[in-house]
N, C-alpha and C positions, 0 to 999 in steps of 0.2 A: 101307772104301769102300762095304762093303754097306749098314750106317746111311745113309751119306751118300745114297746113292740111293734109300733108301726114303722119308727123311725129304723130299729132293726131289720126288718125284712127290705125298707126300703136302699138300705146301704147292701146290705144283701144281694140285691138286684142289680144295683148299678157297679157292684165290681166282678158279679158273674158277669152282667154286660161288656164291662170294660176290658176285664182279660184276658180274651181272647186277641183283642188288639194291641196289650201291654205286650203280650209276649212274641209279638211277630217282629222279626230281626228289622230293626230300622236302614233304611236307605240313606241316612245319613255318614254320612266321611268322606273320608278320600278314597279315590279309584282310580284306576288307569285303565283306558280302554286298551282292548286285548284285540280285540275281533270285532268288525263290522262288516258283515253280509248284505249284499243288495242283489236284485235278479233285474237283470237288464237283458230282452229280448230273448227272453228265456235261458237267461246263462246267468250263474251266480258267479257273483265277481266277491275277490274280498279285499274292499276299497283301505284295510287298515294296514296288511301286507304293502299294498302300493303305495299310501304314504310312506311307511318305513322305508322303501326304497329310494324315495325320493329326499327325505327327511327321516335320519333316522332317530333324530333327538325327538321323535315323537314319542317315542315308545316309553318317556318318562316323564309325560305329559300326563300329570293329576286333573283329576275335576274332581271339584270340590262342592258336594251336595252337603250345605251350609241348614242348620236347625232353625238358623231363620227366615229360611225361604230361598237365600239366593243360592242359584246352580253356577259355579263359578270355573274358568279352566285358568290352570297355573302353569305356566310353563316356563318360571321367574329359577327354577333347578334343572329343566333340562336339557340343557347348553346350547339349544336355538338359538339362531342369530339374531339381535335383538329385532328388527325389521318383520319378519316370520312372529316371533314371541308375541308382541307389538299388535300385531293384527290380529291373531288368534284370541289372543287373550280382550280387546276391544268388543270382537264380534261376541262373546259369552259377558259381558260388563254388565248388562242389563237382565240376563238372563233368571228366570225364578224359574219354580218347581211345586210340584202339587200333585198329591198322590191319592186317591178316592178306589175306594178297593185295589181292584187289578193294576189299574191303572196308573202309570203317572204320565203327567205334562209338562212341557218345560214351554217357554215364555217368555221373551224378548219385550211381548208389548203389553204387559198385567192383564195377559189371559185375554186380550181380543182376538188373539189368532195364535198357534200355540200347534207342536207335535206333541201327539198322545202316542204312549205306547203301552203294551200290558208287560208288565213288569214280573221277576220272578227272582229270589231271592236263596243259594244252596251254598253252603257252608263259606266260600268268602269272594262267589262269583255272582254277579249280576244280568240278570240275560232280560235285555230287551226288544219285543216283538211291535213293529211298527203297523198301527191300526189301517194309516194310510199308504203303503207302497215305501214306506222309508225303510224296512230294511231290519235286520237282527243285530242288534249290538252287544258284546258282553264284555264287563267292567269286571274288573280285579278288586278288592279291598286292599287298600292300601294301610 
């Protein structure tokens, strides 16, 4: 009986531990960036508007924050031309993801160098805040 009750309080613990993290909406899916804010010479610019004008088959540009690590961009449905599609999608090929409270990180080289940002999560939009001068980004669920 004494087992029994130790090994009860002990599961006890570890899914009050745990549930607090169960139940936080995961950062996993599909998104589409919406918005990316940068402050350049004290003027916020917002570099995602400027893409679309330039490219506006951006605007249906997924990234793919994959459960197994990789951060992936797709651009294989957004009618870019494949030369553009091509590049974009090479430059994210190697990309991974890693998220440690606020935080997440993406990763090109397995985390030797790597952008963090604090991350925030509100019904189906994503807002990321750049640790180092990168800027605000907010992602759509897709």
């Amino acid at each position: 009986m004494r087992n029994l009750c130790g090994w009860t309080l002990w599961m006890a613990m570890a899914v009050a531990v745990a549930s607090p993290a169960l139940a936080q909406p995961s950062v996993v899916g599909n998104w589409k960036r919406i918005s990316h804010t940068i402050e350049h010479e004290g003027q916020k610019i917002e570099t995602q508007s400027a893409l679309l004008q330039q490219r506006p088959c951006a605007a249906e540009i997924l990234f793919r924050i994959g459960a197994d690590g990789n951060f992936r961009l797709d651009a294989s449905q957004a009618g870019c031309d494949d030369k553009y599609r091509n590049i974009q999608e090479r430059l994210y090929s190697k990309t991974r993801w890693r998220v440690q409270g606020d935080r997440i990180t993406t990763s090109a080289t397995n985390f030797a160098v790597g952008q963090t940002y604090v991350f925030s999560l509100s019904g189906d939009k994503m807002t990321w805040t750049g640790t180092e001068g990168q800027g605000v980004i907010v992602y759509q669920r897709q």
